[in-house]
C-alpha positions as CSV (number, residue, x, y, z in Angstrom):
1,X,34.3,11.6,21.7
2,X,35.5,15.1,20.3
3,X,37.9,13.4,18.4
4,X,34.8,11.1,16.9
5,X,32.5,14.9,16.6
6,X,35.6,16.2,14.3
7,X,35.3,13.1,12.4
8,X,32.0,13.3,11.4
9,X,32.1,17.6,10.8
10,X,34.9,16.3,8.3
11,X,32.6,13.9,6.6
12,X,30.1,16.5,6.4
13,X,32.0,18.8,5.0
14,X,33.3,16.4,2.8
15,X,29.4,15.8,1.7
16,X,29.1,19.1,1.1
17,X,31.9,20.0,-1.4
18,X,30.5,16.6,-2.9
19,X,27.1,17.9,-3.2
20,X,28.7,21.4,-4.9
21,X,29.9,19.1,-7.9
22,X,27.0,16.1,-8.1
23,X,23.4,16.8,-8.7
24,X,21.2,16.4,-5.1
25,X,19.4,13.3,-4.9
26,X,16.5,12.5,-2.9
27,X,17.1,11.7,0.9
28,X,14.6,8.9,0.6
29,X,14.9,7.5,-2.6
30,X,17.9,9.0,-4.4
31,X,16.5,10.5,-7.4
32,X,17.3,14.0,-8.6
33,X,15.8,16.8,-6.4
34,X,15.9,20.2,-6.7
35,X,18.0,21.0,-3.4
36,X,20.3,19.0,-1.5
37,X,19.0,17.6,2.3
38,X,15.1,17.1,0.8
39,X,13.0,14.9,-0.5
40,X,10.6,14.1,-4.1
41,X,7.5,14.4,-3.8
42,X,6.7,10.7,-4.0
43,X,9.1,10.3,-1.0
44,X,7.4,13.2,1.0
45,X,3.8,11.9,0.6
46,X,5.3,8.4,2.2
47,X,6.1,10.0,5.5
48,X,3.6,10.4,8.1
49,X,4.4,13.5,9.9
50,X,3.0,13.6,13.5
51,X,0.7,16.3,14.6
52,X,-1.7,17.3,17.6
53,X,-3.7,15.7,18.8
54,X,-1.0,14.2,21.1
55,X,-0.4,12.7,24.5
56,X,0.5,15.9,26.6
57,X,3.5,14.1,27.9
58,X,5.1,11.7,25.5
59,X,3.8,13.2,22.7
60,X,1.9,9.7,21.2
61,X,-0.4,10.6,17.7
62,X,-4.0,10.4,19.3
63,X,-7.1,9.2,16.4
64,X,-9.7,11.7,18.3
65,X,-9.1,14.6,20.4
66,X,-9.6,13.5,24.2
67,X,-8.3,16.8,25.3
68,X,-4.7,19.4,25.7
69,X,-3.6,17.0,28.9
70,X,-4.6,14.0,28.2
71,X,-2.2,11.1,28.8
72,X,-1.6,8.0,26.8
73,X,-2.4,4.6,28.5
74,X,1.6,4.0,28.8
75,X,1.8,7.3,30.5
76,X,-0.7,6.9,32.7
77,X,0.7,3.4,33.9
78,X,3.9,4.2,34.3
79,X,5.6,8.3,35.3
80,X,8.3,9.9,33.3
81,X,10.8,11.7,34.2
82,X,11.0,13.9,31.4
83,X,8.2,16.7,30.9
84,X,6.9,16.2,27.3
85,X,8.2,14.5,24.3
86,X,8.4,15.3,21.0
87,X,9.1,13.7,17.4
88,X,9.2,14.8,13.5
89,X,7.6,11.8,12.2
90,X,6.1,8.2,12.5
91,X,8.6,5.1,12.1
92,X,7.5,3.5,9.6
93,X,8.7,0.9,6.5
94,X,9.3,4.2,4.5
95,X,10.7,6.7,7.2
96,X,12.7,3.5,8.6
97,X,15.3,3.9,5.3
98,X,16.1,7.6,6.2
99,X,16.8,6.6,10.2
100,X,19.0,3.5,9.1
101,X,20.9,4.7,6.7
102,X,21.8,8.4,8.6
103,X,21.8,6.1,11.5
104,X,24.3,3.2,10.1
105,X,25.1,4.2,6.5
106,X,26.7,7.2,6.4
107,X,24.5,9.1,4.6
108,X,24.7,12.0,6.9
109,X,23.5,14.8,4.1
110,X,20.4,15.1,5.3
111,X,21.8,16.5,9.1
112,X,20.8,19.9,8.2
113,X,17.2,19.4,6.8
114,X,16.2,16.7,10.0
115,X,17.5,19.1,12.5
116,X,15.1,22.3,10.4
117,X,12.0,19.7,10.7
118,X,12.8,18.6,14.4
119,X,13.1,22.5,15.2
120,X,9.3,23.2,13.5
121,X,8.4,19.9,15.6
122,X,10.0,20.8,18.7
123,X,9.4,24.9,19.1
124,X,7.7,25.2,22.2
125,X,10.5,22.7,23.7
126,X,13.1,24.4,22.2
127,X,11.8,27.8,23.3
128,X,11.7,26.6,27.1
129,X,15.6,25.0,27.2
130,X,18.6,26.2,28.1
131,X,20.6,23.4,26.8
132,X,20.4,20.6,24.3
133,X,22.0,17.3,25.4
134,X,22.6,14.3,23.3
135,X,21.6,10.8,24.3
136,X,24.6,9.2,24.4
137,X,26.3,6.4,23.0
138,X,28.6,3.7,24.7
139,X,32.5,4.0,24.2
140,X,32.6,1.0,22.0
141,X,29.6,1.4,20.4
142,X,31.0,5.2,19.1
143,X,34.1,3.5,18.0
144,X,32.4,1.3,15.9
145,X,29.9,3.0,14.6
146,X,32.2,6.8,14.2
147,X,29.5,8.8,15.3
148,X,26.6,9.7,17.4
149,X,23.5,10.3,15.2
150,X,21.9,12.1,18.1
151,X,25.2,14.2,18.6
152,X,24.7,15.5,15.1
153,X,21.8,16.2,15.3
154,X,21.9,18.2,18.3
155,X,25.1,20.1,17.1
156,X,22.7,20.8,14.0
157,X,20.1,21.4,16.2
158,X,21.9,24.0,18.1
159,X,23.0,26.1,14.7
160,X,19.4,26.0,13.7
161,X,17.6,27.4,17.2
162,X,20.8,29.1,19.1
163,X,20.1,26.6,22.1
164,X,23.9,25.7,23.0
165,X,24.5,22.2,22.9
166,X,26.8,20.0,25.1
167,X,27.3,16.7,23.4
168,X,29.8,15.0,26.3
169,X,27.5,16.0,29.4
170,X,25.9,12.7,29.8
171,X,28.1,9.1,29.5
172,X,26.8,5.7,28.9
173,X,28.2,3.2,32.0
174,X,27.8,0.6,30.6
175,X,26.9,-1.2,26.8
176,X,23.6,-2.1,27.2
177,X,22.4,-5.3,25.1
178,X,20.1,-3.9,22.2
179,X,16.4,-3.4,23.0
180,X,14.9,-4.1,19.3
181,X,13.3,-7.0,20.5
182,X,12.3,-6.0,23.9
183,X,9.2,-5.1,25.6
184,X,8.5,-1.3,27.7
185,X,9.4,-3.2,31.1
186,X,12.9,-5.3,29.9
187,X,13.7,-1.8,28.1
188,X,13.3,0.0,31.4
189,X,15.6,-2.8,33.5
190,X,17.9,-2.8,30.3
191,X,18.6,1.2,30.7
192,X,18.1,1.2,34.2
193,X,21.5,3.0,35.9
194,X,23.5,2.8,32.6
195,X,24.1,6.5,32.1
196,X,25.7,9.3,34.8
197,X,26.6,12.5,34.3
198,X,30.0,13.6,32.7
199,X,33.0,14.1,35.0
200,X,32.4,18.3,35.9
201,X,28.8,18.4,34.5
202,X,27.1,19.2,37.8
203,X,27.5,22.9,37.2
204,X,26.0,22.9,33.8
205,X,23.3,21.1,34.9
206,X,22.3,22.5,38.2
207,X,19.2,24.4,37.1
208,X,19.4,23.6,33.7
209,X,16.3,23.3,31.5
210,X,17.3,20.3,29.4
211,X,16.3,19.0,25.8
212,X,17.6,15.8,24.8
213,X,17.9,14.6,21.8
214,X,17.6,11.4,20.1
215,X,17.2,9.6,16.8
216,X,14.1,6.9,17.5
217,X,11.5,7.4,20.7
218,X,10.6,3.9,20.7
219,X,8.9,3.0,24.5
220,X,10.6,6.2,25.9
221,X,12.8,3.9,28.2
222,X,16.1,5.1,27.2
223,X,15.6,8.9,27.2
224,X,14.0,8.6,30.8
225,X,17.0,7.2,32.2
226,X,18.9,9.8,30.4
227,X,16.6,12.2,32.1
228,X,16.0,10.8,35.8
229,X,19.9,11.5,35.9
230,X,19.7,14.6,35.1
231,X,16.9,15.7,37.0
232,X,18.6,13.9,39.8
233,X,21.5,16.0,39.3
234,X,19.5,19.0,39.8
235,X,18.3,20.0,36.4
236,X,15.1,22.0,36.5
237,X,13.2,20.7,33.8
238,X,13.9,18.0,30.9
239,X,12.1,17.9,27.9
240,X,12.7,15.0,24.7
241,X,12.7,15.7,21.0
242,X,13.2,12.7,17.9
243,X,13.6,12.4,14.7
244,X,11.5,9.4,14.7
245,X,8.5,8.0,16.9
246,X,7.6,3.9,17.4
247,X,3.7,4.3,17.3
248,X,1.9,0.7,18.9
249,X,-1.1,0.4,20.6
250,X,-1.1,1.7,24.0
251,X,-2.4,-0.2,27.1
252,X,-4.4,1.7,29.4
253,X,-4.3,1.9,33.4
């Protein structure tokens, strides 16, 4: 895995001197901007950033104000083992190009600015934790792929708040089959026991007030296993923050 993190700081770096000699284009669109790591205008009014009114817990875009607790229908069905949940902006057709291609393309110049908007999103969370803790990826899955979009993100994350950050503290058992066409409950038994705490981690994590981070929220299923773990390895609180947030109706009861 460190071997894969010095990969990717490579790459960045690489994207940097890159962006010293070409003109910055557009994260969304790749037009000419200003700065590098933003986007035009056009491509700023297409992304629906999420703001209160939320679900206290898992942090779901409300139409009308029920209330500061108030729970979602999901939330009320089913308890999490995380705290409160957190995301930058709605997944949507236009938001869905930025998380694919930093997620499977490469395009990993926009690191910097996603981890300055999930730290305006996420303040209170990041103000409350100790540590910030990647979800993580399965062996094979990070060989293929090179990196771990939520281990860059936290890493960037850290720089940005001063929260430390320990990519390697949770592994992935097992490789899960993918859940893009699953429902809440086949996510939750698709998750269910796949992730355990790194060999040595029970010290960091004893009393630990964890943020994990992640690219997608989708149902919440795979961040809750990550966080029933740690919580049952004696972490004293464990918060979520995205980049990205699935928004469907929500049942209720």
């Amino acid at each position: 895995m460190r071997a894969n993190i010095a990969v990717s700081s490579l790459r960045h770096w690489a994207n940097v001197a890159l962006g010293a000699v070409l003109p910055a284009r557009c994260l969304g669109c790749g037009v000419v901007v200003e700065r590098p790591g933003t986007l035009c205008p056009a491509c700023w009014r297409t992304i629906d950033f999420l703001a209160p009114p939320l679900c206290a817990c898992c942090g779901m875009p409300f139409e009308v104000d029920p209330g500061e607790a108030a729970l979602c229908g999901a939330c009320l069905a089913h308890k999490r083992h995380f705290a409160r949940a957190r995301a930058v902006f709605r997944y949507s057709e236009a938001s869905r190009r930025l998380i694919l291609g930093f997620k499977h393309g490469d395009r990993l110049q926009g690191t910097k600015a996603y981890a300055a908007w999930m730290a305006r999103a996420g303040a209170e969370l990041l103000a409350d934790a100790s540590l910030l803790v990647p979800v993580p990826l399965h062996w094979t899955r990070l060989f293929m792929r090179r990196y771990n979009q939520a281990a860059l993100l936290a890493n960037a994350l850290a720089t940005a708040s001063g929260v430390p950050c320990v990519p390697d503290l949770l592994l992935r058992k097992r490789r899960t089959p993918s859940q893009g066409r699953l429902n809440a409950a086949e996510r939750r038994r698709n998750v269910r026991d796949a992730f355990a705490p790194s060999a040595g981690a029970a010290r960091r994590i004893r009393g630990a007030r964890v943020l994990l981070i992640d690219d997608v929220f989708t149902t919440g299923a795979t961040v809750d296993a990550c966080a029933k773990v740690l919580i049952e390895s004696g972490a004293a609180h464990v918060d979520v923050l995205a980049l990205a947030r699935v928004v469907r109706p929500q049942p209720f009861g």
